[in-house]
C-alpha positions as CSV (number, residue, x, y, z in Angstrom):
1,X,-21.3,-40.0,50.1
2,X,-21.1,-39.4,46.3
3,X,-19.2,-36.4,45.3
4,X,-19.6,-34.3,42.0
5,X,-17.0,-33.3,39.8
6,X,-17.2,-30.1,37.7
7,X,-15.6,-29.7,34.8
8,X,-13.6,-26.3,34.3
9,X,-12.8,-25.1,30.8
10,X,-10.0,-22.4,31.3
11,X,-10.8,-20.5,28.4
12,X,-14.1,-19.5,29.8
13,X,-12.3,-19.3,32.9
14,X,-10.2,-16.9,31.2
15,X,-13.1,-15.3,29.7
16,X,-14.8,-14.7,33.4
17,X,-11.8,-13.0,34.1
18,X,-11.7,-10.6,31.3
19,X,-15.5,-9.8,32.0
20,X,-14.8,-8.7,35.6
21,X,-11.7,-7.0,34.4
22,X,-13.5,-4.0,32.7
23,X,-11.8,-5.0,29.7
24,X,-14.0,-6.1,26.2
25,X,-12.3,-7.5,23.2
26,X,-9.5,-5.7,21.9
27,X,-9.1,-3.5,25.2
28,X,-12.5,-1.6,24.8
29,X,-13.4,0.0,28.7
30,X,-17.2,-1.0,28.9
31,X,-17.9,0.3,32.3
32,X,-16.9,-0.9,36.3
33,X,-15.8,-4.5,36.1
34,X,-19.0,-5.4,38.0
35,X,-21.1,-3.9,36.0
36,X,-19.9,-5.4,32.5
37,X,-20.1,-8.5,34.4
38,X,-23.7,-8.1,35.4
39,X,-24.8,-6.0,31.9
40,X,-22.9,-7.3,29.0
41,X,-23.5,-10.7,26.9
42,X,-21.3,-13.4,27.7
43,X,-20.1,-13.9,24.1
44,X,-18.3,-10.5,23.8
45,X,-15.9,-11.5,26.9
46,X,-12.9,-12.6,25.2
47,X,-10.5,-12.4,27.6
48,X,-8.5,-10.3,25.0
49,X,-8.1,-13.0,23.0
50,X,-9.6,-13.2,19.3
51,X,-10.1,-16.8,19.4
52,X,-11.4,-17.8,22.7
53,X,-15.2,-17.7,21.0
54,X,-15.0,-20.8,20.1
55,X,-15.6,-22.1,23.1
56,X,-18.3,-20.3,23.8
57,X,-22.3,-21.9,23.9
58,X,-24.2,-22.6,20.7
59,X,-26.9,-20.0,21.2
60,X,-23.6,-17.5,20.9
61,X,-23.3,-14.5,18.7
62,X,-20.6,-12.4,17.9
63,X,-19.7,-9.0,16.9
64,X,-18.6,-7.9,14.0
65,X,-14.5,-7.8,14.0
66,X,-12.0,-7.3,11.2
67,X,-9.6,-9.8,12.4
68,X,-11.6,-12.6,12.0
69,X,-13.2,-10.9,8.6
70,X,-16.4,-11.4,9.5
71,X,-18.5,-7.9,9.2
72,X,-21.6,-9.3,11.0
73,X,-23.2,-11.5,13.7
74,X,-22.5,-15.3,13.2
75,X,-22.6,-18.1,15.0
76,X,-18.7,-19.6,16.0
77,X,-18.4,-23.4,14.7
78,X,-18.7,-25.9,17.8
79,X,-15.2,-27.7,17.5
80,X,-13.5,-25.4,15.6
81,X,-10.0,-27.0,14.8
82,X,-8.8,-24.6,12.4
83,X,-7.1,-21.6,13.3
84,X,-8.3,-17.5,12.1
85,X,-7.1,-17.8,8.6
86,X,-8.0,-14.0,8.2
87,X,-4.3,-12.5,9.6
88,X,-2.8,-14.6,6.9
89,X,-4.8,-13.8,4.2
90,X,-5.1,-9.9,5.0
91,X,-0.7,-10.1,5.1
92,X,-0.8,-12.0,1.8
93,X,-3.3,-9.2,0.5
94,X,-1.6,-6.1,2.7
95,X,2.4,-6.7,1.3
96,X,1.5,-7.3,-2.4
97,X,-1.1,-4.3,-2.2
98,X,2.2,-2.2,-0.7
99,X,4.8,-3.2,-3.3
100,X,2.7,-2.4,-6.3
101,X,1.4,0.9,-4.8
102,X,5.1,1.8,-4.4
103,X,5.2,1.3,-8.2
104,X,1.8,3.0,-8.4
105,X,3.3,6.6,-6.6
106,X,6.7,6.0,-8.9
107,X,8.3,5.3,-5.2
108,X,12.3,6.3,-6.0
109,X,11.5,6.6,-9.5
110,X,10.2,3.0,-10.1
111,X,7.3,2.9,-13.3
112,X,7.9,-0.5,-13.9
113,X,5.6,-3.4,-12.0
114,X,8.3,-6.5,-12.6
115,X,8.7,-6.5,-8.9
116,X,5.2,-7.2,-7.7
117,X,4.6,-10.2,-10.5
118,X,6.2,-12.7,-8.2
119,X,4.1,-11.6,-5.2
120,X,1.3,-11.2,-7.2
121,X,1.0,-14.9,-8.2
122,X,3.1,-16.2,-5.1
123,X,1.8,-14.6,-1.6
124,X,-0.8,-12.2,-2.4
125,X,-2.3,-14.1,-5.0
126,X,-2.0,-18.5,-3.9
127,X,-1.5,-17.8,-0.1
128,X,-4.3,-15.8,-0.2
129,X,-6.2,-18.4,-2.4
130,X,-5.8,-21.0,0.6
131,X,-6.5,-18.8,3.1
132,X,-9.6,-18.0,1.4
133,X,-10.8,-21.7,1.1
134,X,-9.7,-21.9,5.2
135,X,-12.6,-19.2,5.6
136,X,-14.6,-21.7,3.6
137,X,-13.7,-24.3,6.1
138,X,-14.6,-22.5,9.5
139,X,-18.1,-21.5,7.8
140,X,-17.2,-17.6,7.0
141,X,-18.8,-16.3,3.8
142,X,-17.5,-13.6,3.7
143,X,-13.9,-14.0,4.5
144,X,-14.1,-17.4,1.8
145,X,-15.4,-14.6,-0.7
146,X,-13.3,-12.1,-0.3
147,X,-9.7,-13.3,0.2
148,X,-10.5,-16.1,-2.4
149,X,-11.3,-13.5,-4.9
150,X,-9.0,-11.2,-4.1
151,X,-6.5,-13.9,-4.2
152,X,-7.8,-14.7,-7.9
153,X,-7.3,-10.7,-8.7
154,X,-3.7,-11.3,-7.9
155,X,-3.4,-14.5,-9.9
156,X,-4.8,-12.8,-12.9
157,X,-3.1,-9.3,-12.7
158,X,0.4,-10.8,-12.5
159,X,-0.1,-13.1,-15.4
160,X,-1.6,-9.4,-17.1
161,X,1.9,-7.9,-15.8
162,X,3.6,-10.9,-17.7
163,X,4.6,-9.8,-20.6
164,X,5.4,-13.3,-22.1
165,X,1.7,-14.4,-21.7
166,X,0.8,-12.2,-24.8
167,X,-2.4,-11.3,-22.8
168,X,-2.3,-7.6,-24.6
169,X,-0.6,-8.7,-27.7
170,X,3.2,-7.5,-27.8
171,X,2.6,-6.0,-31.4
172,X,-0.2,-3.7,-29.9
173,X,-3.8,-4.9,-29.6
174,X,-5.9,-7.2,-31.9
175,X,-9.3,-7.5,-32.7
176,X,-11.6,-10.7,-32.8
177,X,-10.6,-12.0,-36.2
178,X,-6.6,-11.4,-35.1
179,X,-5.7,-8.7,-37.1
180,X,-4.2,-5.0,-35.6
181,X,-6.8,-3.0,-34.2
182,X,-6.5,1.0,-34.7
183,X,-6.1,2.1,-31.6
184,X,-2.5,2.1,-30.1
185,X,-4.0,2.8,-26.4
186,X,-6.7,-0.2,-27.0
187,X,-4.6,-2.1,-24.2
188,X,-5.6,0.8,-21.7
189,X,-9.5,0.8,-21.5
190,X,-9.0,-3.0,-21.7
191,X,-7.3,-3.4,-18.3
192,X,-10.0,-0.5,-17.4
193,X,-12.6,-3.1,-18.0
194,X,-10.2,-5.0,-15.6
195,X,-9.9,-3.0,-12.7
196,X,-13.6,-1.3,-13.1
197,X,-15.0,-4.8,-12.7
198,X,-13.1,-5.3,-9.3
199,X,-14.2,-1.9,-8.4
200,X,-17.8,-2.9,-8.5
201,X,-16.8,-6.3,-6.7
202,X,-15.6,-4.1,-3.9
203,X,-18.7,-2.1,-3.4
204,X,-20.6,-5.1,-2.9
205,X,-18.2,-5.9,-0.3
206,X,-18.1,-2.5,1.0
207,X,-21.4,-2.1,1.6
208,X,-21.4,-5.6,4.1
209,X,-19.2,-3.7,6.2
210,X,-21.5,-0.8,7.1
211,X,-22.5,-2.7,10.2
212,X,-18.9,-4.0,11.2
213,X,-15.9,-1.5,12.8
214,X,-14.7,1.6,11.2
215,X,-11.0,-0.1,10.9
216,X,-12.9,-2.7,8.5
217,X,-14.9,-0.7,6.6
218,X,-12.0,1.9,6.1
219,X,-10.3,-1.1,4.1
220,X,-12.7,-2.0,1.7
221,X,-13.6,1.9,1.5
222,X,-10.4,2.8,0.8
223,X,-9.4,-0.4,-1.5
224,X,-12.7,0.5,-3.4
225,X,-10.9,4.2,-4.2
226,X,-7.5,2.8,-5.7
227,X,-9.7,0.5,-7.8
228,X,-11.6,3.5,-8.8
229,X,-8.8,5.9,-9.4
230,X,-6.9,3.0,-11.5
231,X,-9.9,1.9,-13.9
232,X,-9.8,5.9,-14.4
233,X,-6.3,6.6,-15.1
234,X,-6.4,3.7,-17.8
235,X,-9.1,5.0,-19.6
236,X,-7.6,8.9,-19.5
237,X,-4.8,7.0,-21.0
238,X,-6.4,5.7,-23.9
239,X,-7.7,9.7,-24.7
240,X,-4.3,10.3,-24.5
241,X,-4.4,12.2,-21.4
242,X,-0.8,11.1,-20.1
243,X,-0.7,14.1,-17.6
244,X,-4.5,13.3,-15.8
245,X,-2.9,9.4,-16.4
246,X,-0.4,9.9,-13.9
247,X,-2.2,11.8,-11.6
248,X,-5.0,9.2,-11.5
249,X,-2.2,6.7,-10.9
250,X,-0.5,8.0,-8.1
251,X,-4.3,8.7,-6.5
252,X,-4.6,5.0,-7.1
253,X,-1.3,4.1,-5.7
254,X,-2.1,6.6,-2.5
255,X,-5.2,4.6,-1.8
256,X,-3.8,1.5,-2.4
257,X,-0.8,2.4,0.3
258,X,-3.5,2.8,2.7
259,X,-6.0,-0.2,2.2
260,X,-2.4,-2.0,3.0
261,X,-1.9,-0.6,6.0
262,X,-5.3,-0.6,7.3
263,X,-5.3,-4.5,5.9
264,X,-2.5,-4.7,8.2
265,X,-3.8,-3.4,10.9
266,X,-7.2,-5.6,11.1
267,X,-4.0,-8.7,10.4
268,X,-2.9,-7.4,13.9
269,X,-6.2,-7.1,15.4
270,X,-6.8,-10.8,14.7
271,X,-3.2,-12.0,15.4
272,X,-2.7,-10.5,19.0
273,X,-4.0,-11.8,22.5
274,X,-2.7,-11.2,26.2
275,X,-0.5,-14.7,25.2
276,X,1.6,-13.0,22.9
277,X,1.1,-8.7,22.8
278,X,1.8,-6.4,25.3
279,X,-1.2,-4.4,23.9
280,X,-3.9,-4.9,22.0
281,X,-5.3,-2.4,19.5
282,X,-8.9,-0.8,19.2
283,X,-11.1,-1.6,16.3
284,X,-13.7,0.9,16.6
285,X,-17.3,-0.5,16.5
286,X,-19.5,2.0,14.4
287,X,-22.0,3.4,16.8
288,X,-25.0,1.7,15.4
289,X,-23.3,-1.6,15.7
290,X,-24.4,-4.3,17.9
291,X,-21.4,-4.0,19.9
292,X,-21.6,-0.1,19.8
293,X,-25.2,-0.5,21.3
294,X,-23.9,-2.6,23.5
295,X,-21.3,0.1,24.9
296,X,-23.6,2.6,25.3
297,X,-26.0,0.8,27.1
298,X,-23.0,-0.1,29.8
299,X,-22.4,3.1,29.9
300,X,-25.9,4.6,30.1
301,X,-26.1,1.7,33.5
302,X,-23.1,3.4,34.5
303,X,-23.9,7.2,34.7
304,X,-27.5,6.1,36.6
305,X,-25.6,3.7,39.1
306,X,-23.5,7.1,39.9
């Protein structure tokens, strides 16, 4: 008599496991194990692992989730051989973002930015980079966009920072045909330009994450602020308002501190599993998310099963 052999994948294994657990991704309760079993999709049951998606079938669609750096529904590349690149370059982004905001809220007395140049064009600005062409790689749009240009940002602001590049002009600015301009505090609304130009880049960005998780969105939200409050204390600068200056700074370096440590947070959120955390964190799906209808409707089945 012929037998059959059926091939078992243990991640979806895995993922069976986590559905009947009463467990989503990240540790979100759904409802009785049975019922989130019975009610919810198939591609939301991680097994509390980030990455197990990717085995998933093609027809699969995933919610939105800040450690992957993806603010909306995709569909997971079949094969995937890369790893999440997003932990990496949120880190890259998170510790340079820290170190100059230190410098931003004159942390222990420290005005001068030397320190972040090296981080700026090392880790938060080439690591970054590569990350950003890995999201390229594993078909993410957003995630290539975004870390690649913010990687760029950090490129370009530590050469800005250098003061051997000349980018300002060490004598005090110039005009097109090379001779001194008038204005002492030209320099100022220059690097306004600068940082106003990023701020509008961030909107953009901002705005794709009105759909994702609250922990996402409060990133780009909060990243969008610093830019803001920067751009404005150069040009208060240039008027010669040192005193609003320094208050727009520190504002700048306050939101700045946060958007790292929120970028931090998604890092973790995409870096831990059951494999290698004790816990895993919540991401908070905005209620008019997929996965926020999602969790309503397991526990609307809930409360009329009771």
């Amino acid at each position: 008599m012929a037998t059959t052999t059926v091939a078992h994948d243990p991640i979806l294994e895995k993922s069976d496991t986590a559905a009947t657990s009463g467990y989503g991704h990240n540790g979100d309760v759904t409802g009785t194990a049975a019922q989130q079993h019975a009610n919810a999709p198939r591609v939301y049951d991680y097994g509390g692992n980030p990455l197990a998606h990717i085995h998933t079938g093609q027809d699969a669609r995933l919610p939105a989730f800040g450690g992957e750096f993806q603010p909306g529904l995709y569909r997971p590349i079949e094969g995937r051989k890369f790893a999440n690149p997003a932990p990496l370059g949120l880190s890259a982004f998170a510790l340079t973002t820290f170190v100059l905001s230190c410098v931003n809220l004159q942390a222990r007395g420290v005005t001068a930015p030397n320190v972040a140049v090296p981080l700026a064009l090392g880790y938060g600005g080439l690591v970054q980079l590569l990350a950003g062409m890995w999201e390229m790689a594993v078909g993410n749009t957003f995630g290539a966009t975004a870390l690649s240009s913010y990687g760029g940002f950090w490129i370009a602001y530590g050469i800005l920072l250098t003061p051997n590049w000349n980018i300002l002009g060490s004598g005090g600015p110039y005009d097109v045909a090379g001779k001194a301009a008038g204005d002492p505090h030209m320099a100022n609304s220059a690097v306004g330009f600068f940082l106003t130009g990023w701020f509008i880049f961030t909107t953009i960005l901002l705005l794709c994450t009105l759909r994702s998780t609250i922990m996402f969105f409060m990133l780009f939200f909060t990243l969008d602020l610093a830019f803001l409050m920067l751009a404005c204390g150069e040009y208060a600068a240039n008027n010669g308002a040192a005193h609003s200056a320094t208050t727009l700074t520190k504002a700048g370096g306050g939101f700045g501190m946060l958007a790292a440590f929120l970028a931090w947070y998604n890092a973790f959120a995409g870096i831990a599993d059951t494999s290698n955390s004790f816990f895993l964190i919540p991401v908070f799906h905005f209620p008019w998310s997929e996965k926020g209808r999602e969790n309503r409707a397991a526990a609307k089945a809930e409360t009329h099963t009771d």
